[in-house]
N, C-alpha and C positions, 0 to 999 in steps of 0.2 A: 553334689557328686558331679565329676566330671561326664559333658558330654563330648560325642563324635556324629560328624554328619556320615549320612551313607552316602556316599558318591556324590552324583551330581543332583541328586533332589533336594527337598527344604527337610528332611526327615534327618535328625537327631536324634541319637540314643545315646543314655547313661551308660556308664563303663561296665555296671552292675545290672542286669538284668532279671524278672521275676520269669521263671517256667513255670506254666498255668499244669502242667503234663499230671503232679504231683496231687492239686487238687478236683482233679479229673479222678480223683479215684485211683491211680497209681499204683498196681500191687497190691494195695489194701484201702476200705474207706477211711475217709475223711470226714469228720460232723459239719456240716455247713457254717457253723459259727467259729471252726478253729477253721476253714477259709477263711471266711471272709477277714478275720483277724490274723492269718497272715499275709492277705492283700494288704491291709491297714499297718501292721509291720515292715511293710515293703515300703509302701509313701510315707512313713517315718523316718523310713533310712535315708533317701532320698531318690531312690528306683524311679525311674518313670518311665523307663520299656518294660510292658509286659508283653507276654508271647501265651499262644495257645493252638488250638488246633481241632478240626471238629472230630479228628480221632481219638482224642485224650476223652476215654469216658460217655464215648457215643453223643459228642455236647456238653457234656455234666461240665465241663471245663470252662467252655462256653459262656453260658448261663452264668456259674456263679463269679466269670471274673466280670463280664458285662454288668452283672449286678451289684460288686462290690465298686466298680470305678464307677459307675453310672452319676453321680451324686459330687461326682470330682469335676473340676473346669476342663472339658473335654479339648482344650491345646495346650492342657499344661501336661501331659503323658503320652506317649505311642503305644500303640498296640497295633500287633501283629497277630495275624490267623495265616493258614494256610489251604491250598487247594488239594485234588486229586482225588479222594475219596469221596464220596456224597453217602450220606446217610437214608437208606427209605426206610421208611418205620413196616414194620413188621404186624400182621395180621394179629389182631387178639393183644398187644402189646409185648409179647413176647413173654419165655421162661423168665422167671430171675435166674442172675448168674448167682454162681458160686463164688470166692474173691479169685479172681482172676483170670476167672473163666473167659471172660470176652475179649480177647485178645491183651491181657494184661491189666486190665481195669476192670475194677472193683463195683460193676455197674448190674442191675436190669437191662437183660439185652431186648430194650425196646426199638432197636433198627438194625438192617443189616449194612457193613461198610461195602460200598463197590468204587472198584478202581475207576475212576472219569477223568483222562485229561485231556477230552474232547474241549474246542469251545464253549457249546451252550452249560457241559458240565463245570467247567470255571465259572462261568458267570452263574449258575443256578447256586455252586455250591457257597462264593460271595455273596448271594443276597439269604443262603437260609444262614450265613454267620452272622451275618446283619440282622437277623428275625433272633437271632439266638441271644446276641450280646445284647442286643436293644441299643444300641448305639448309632450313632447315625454314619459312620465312617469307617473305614479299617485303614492305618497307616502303611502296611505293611503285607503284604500275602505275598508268601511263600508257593511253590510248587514242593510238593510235600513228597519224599521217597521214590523220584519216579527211574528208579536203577532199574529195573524192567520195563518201562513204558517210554523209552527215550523217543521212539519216531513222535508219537503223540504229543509229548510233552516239548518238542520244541518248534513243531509243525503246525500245532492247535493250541496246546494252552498255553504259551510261552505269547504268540502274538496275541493272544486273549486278554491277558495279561497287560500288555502293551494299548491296548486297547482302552480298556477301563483305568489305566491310567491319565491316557491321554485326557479322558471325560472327568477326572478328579475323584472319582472313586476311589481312584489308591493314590496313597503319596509316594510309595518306592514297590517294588518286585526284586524277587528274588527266588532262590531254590535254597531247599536245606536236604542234607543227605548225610551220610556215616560214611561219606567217601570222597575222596579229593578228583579221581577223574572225570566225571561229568560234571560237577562245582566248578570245574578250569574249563571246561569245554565251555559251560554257560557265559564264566567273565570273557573267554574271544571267542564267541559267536553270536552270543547276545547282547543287548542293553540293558542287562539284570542293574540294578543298585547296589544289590549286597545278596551275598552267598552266608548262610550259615551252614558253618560245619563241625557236626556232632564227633569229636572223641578222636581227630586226625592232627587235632594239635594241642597235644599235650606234654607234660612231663618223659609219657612211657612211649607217647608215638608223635612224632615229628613229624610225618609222611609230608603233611599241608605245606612242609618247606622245600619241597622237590619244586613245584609248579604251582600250588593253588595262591599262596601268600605271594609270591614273586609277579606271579598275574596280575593279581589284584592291587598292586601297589604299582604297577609299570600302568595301570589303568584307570590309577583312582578311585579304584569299588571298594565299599565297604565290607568287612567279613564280620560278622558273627562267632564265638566259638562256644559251644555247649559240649557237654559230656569231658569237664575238662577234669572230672577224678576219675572218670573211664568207668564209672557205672560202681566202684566202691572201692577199689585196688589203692587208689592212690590217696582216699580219704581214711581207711584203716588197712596198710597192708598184714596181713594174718594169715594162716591157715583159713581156709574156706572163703577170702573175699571171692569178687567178681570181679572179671574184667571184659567188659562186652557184655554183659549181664549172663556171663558162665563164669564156670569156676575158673578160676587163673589159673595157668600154668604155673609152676614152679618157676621156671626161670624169670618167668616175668614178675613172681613174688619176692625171688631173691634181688631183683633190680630194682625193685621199690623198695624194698628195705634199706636196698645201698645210698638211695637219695634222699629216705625218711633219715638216714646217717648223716651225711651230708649237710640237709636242712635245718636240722638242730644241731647241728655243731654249729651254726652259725645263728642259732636261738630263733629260728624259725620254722613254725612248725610245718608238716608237708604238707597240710591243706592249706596253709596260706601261701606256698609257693606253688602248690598248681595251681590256686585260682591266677594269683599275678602271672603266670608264668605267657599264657598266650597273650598280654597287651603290651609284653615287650617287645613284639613286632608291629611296626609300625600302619600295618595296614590292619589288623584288629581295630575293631571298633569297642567294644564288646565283648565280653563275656557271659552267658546263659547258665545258669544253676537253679536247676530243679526246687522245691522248698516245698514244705505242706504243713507249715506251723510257725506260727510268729518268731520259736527260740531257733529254728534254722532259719530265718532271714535275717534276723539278727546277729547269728553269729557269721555269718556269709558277710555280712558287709563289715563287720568286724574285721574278718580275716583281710578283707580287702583293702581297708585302712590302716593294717599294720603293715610299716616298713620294712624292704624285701635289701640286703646292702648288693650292691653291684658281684661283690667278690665272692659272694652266694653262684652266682649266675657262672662268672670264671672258676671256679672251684669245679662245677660240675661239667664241666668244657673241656678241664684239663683230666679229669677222670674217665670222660668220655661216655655219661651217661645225657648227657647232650652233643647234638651235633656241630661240630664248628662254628659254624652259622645260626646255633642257636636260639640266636636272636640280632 
């Protein structure tokens, strides 16, 4: 599978991406042997960026992808975690949740999340990722959501960041968020490596081609793109999908069906044209999709290696369910 470097560091990722998010518990549990079997589905495919986050699951995400790569040649893969939250565990171990009680995972709420994008809280919350994965590195750390905490996050943990790199702690930084403005403010103002951004460039929202993609490519930074079926709209548009993990508008189900039209007239099906669809801009590295079972990694890199014909892309240009510059 093809690789990209992110910016200027020695960090390479596959174009196909594992999110750890899913087997955090995601909505619903997951049995620990159908992880770690769709970790092992993933280095089948030929995946070798995984992502996670110590949100996904209070750690549960953590742990078991630390546990599934542990056993792998640790420079034959990247992996990525992220900051911002810190976990304190919780008196008496806590309630169990109900599924989806603990902020959308499927977990025992054995800690509470708090917002940290102080210094010592970046570095605390890198060495309990480090304690979590058992691994002796982290490729990649993110600043994770911090759309309310910007003075911090670029005052504190942003040079934090910068710091623990310099010392080889990390091989790249970066911020991931569900939003293009402060992801563009990071590529010129910061020395991020790569921005991941969730569900800003896709099929149904383009926004990421205003500023965040034109940034990044005038500067050489890597982007990331996750949420690129926008949470389920554009992987079965229906009555009752999601989009943004709500229910979709109408209009926005009537314009997914018009490209679900589109993309099999041209005998492709619409999941395989939103996955390809963000690494037709040039400053994509990447793409991130969610998975919590060997038969969706499988079919994710499947859809990935079926052929997208150029005249697909001008088709939906000239209907204008893409923007001019589409791509």
């Amino acid at each position: 599978m093809r690789r990209n470097r992110l910016g200027n560091s020695a960090v390479e990722v596959t174009e196909l991406s594992f999110g750890a998010a899913a087997i955090g518990n995601l909505f619903s549990a997951v049995e620990p042997a159908r992880a770690a079997a769709a970790v092992d589905a993933a280095w089948d495919e030929g995946i070798r960026y995984f992502d996670t986050a110590p949100h996904y699951g209070l750690g549960l995400s953590e742990r078991r992808l630390g546990e599934a790569l542990r056993r792998r040649p640790r420079d034959s893969y990247v992996l990525s975690t992220k900051v911002g939250r810190i976990l304190d565990p919780l008196p008496g171990g806590g309630p169990a949740a109900a599924e989806g009680l603990s902020e959308g995972f499927a977990v025992r709420a054995t800690h509470r999340r708090r917002w940290d994008f102080s210094a010592a809280g970046v570095r605390r919350s890198i060495e309990d990722s480090l304690d979590r994965l058992g691994l002796d590195r982290i490729d990649i750390a993110y600043l994770h959501d911090p759309d309310d905490h910007a003075e911090a996050a670029f005052h504190q943990a942003y040079p934090e960041l910068e710091r623990l790199r310099a010392e080889g702690v990390l091989g790249a930084i970066g911020a991931g968020m569900n939003q293009t403005g402060m992801l563009t403010r990071f590529l010129r103002d910061t020395d991020v490596d790569v921005v991941l951004c969730a569900g800003r460039h896709t099929l149904l929202d383009q926004s990421a081609l205003t500023d965040l993609l034109p940034e990044a490519a005038a500067r050489g930074r890597g982007v990331v793109v996750g949420g690129v079926f926008n949470s389920g709209l554009l992987a079965d548009p229906r009555p009752g999908a999601t989009y943004d993990y709500a229910a979709a508008p109408l209009n926005l189900l009537d314009r997914a069906l018009r490209l679900k039209a589109v993309t099999e007239g041209h005998g492709v099906p619409l999941r395989a044209a939103a996955l390809h669809y963000p690494l037709t801009h040039p400053a994509v590295a990447g793409v991130l999709v969610g998975t919590r079972s060997p038969v969706e990694v499988r079919d994710a890199a499947a859809l990935l290696r079926r052929p997208v014909p150029e005249d697909l892309w001008d088709e939906l240009r000239e209907t204008g369910l893409l923007t001019e510059n589409g791509h």
